[in-house]
PAZA-431697 format. One line per field, with one value per residue (C-alpha): residue number from 1; residue in one letter; x, y, z. Coordinates in Angstrom, 1 decimal, padded with zeros to 4 digits, m for minus. Layout:
seq: NUM | ...
type: A | ...
u: X | ...
v: Y | ...
w: Z | ...
END
This chain:
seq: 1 | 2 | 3 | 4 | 5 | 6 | 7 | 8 | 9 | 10 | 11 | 12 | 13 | 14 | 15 | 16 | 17 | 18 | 19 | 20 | 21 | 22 | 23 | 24 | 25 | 26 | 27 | 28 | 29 | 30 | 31 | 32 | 33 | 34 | 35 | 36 | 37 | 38 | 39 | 40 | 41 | 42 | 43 | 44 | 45 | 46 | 47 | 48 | 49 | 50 | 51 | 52 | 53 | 54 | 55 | 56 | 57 | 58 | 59 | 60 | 61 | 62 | 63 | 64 | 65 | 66 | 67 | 68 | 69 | 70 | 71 | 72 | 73 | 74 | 75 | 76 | 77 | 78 | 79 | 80 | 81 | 82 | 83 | 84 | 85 | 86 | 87 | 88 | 89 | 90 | 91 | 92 | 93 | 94 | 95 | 96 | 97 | 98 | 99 | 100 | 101 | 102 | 103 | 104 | 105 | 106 | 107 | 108 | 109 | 110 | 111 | 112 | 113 | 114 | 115 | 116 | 117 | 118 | 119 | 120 | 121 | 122 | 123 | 124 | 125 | 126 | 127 | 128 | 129 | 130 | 131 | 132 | 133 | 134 | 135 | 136 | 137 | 138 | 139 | 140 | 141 | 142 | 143 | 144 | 145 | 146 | 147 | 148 | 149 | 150 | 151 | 152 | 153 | 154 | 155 | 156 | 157 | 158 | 159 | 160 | 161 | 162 | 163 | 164 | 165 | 166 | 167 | 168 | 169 | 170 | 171 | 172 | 173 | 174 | 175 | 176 | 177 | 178 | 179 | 180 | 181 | 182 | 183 | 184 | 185 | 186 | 187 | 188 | 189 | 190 | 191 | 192 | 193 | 194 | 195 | 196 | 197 | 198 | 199 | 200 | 201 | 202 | 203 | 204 | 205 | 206 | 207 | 208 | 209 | 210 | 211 | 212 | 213 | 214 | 215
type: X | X | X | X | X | X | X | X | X | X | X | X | X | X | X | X | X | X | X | X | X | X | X | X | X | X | X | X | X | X | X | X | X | X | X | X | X | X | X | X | X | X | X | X | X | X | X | X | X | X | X | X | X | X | X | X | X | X | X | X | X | X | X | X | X | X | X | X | X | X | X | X | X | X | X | X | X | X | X | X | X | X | X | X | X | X | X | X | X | X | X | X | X | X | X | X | X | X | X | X | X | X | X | X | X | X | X | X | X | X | X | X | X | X | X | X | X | X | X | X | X | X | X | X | X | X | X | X | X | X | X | X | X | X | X | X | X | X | X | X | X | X | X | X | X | X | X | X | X | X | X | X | X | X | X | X | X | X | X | X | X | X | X | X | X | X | X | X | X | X | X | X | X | X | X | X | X | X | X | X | X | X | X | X | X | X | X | X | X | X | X | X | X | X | X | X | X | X | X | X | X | X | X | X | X | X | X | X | X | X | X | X | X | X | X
u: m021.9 | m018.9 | m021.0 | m023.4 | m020.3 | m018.8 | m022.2 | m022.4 | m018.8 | m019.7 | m022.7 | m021.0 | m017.9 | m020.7 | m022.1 | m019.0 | m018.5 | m021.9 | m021.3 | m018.1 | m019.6 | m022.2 | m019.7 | m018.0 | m021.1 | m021.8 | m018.6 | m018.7 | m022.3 | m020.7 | m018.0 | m020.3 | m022.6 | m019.6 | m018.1 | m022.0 | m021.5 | m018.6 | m019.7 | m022.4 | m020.6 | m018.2 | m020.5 | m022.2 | m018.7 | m018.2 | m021.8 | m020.9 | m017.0 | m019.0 | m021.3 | m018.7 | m016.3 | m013.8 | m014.2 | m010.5 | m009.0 | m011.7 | m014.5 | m016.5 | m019.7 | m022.2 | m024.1 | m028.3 | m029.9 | m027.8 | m028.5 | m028.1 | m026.5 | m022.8 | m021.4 | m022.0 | m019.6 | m017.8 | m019.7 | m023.5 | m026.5 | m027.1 | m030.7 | m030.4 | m032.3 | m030.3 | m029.7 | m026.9 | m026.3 | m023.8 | m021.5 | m023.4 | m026.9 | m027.7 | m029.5 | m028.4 | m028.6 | m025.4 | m024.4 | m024.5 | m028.0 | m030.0 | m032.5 | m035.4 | m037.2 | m040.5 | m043.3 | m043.8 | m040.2 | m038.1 | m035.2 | m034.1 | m034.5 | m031.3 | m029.5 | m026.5 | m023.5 | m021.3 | m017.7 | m019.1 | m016.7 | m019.7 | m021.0 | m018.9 | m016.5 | m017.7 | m021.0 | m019.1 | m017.4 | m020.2 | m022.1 | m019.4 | m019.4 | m023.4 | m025.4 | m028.7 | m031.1 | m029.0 | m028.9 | m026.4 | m024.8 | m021.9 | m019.5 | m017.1 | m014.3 | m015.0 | m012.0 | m014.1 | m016.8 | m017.3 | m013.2 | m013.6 | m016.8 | m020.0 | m023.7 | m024.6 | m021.5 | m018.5 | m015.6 | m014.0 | m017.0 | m017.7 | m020.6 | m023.0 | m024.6 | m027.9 | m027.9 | m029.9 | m029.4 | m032.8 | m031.0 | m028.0 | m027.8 | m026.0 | m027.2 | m029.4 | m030.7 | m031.2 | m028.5 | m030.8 | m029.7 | m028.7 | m031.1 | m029.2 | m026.4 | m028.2 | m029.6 | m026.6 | m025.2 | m027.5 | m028.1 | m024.2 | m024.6 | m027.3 | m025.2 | m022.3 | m025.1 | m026.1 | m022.5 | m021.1 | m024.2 | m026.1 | m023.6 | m022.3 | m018.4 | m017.3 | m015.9 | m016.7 | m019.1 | m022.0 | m020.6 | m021.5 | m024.9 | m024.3 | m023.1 | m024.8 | m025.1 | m026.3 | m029.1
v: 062.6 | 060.6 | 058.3 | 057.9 | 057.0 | 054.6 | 052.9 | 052.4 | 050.8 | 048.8 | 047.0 | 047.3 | 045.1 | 043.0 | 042.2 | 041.2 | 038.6 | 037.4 | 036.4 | 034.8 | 032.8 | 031.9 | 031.2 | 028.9 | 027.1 | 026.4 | 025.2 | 022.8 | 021.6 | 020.5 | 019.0 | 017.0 | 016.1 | 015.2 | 012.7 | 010.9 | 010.3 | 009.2 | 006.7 | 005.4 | 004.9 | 003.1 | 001.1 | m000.1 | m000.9 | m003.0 | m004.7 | m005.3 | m006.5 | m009.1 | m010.5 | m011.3 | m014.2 | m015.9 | m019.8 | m020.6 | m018.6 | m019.3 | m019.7 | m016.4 | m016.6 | m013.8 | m013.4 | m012.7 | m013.3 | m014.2 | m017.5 | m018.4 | m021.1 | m022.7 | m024.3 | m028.0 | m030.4 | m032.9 | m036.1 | m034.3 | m034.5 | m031.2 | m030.2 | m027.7 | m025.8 | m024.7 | m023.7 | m024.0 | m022.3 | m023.1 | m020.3 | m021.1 | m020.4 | m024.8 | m025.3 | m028.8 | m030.7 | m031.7 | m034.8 | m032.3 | m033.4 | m030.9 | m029.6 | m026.6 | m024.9 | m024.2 | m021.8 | m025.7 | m026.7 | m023.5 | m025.0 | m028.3 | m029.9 | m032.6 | m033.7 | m035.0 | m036.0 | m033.0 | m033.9 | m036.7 | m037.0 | m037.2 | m033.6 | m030.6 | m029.2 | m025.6 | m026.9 | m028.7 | m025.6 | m023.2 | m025.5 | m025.9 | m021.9 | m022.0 | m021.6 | m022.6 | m020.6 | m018.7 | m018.2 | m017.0 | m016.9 | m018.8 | m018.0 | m021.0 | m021.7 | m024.8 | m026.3 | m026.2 | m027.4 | m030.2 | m030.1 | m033.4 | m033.0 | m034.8 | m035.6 | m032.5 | m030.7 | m029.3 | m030.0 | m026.7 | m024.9 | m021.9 | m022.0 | m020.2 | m021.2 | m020.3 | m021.7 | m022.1 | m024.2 | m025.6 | m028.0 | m029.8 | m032.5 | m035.7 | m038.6 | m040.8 | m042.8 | m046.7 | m048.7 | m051.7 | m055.8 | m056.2 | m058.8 | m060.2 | m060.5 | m062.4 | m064.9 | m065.7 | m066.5 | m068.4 | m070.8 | m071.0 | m072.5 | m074.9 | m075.7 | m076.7 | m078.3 | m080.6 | m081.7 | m082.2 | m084.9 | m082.9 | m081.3 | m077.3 | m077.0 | m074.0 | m072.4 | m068.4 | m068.0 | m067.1 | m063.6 | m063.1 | m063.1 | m060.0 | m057.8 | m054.3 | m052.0 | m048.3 | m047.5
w: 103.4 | 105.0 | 106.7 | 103.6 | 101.3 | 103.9 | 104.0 | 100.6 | 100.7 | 103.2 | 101.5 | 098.7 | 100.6 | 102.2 | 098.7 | 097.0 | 100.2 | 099.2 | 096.0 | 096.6 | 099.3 | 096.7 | 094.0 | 096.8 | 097.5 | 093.8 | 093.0 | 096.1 | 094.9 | 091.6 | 093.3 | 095.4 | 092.5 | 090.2 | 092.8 | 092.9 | 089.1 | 089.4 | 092.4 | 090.4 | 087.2 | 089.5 | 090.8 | 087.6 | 086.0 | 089.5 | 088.7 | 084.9 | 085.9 | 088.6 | 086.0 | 083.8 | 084.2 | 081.8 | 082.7 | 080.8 | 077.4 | 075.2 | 077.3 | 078.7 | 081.2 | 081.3 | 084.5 | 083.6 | 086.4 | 089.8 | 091.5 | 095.2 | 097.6 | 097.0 | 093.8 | 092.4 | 093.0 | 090.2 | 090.7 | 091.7 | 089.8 | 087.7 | 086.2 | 083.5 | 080.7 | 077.6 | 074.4 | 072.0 | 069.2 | 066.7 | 064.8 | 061.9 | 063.7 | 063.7 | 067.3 | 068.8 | 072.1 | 074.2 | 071.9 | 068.9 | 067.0 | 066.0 | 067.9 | 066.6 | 069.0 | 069.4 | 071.5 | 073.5 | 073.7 | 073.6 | 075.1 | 076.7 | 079.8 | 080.9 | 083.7 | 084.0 | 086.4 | 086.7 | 085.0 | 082.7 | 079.7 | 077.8 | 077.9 | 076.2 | 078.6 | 078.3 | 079.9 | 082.7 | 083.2 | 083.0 | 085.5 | 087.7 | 088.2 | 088.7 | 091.7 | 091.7 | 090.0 | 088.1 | 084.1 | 081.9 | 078.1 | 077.7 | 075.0 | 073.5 | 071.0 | 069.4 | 071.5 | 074.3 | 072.6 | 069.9 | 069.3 | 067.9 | 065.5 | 067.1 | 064.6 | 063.3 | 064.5 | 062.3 | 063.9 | 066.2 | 065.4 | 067.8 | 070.0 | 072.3 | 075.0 | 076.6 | 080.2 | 083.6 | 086.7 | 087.8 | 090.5 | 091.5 | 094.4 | 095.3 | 093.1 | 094.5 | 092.1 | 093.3 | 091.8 | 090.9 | 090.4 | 086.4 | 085.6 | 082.2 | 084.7 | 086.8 | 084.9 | 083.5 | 086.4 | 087.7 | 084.4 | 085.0 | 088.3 | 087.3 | 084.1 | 087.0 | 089.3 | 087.0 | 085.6 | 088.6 | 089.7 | 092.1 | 094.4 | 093.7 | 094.3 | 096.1 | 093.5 | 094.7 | 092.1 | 093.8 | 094.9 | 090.7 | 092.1 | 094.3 | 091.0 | 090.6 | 087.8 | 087.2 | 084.9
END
């Protein structure tokens, strides 16, 4: 009967040790699936922190689809398709005239030299932080935007922008001879010809001939 009750105890002992080693395991399981969560919610925060990026006070950039390659420089030739969308829901293009899309045009199509005076500095901004290929919202004060009032813009009017970099690239466009320039010159020099009987004087002019312009 000894023997039988110190059996019993030790199953009994044996038992209790198996549980606790279960509770043990349990409790580490949770631990370990705890700690994933918590990587993973991590990681998405990371991922939502990345695709987010204020440009100056004012002006906020949200990453939609990640593009590839290095940044533009001030001076290269940008291709982009966008859409701006004033505070006041008005649609317009980068000089601030209205613009309505449609299922054929939902957006427009423009390049430009990156830093031109010309376009809204929130767009030279956001461009400037592009990479090829990639698209993203862009969030303004009017500042930023039309600070000065532009067409169909009211003036310091709050903006958002809808934007994707097709391209960007040195500019090689041919500078070509201005032809208004040129015949001018060259009625000048006749003009002189003839006044002064037949013979030109070297008066430097003809390096008027050699002008160029941009389109």
């Amino acid at each position: 009967m000894a023997d039988l009750a110190a059996e019993r105890a030790t199953l009994a002992a044996e038992r209790r040790a198996l549980a606790a080693a279960r509770e043990s395991f349990a409790a580490e399981r949770n631990s370990f699936a705890a700690e994933r969560v918590g990587l993973s919610q991590r990681g998405k925060k990371e991922t939502m922190d990345d695709s987010l990026v204020t440009l100056t006070p004012g002006v906020v950039k949200t990453i939609t689809r990640q593009g590839s390659g290095p940044l533009p420089k001030t001076g290269q030739l940008a291709e982009i398709s966008y859409l701006i969308c004033l505070s006041n829901s008005t649609t317009v293009d980068l000089t601030g005239q209205k613009f309505t899309p449609t299922e054929e045009e939902p957006s427009l199509v423009q390049a430009f030299n990156l830093g031109d005076k010309r376009v809204p500095a929130f767009v030279n901004m956001a461009v400037a932080s592009m990479r090829a290929g990639e698209t993203a919202e862009v969030k303004s004060i009017g500042y930023y935007a039309f600070e000065k009032g532009m067409n169909d813009v009211p003036r310091d009017v709050n903006v958002n922008l809808e934007i994707y970099l097709i391209r960007f690239g040195d500019d090689k466009r041919t500078p070509i001879r201005n032809s208004t320039l040129l015949l001018f010159f060259a009625g000048f020099l006749l003009l002189l010809f003839l006044i002064c009987g037949g013979s030109l004087p070297s008066t430097g002019l003809i390096h008027g001939l050699d002008q160029k312009a941009y389109l």
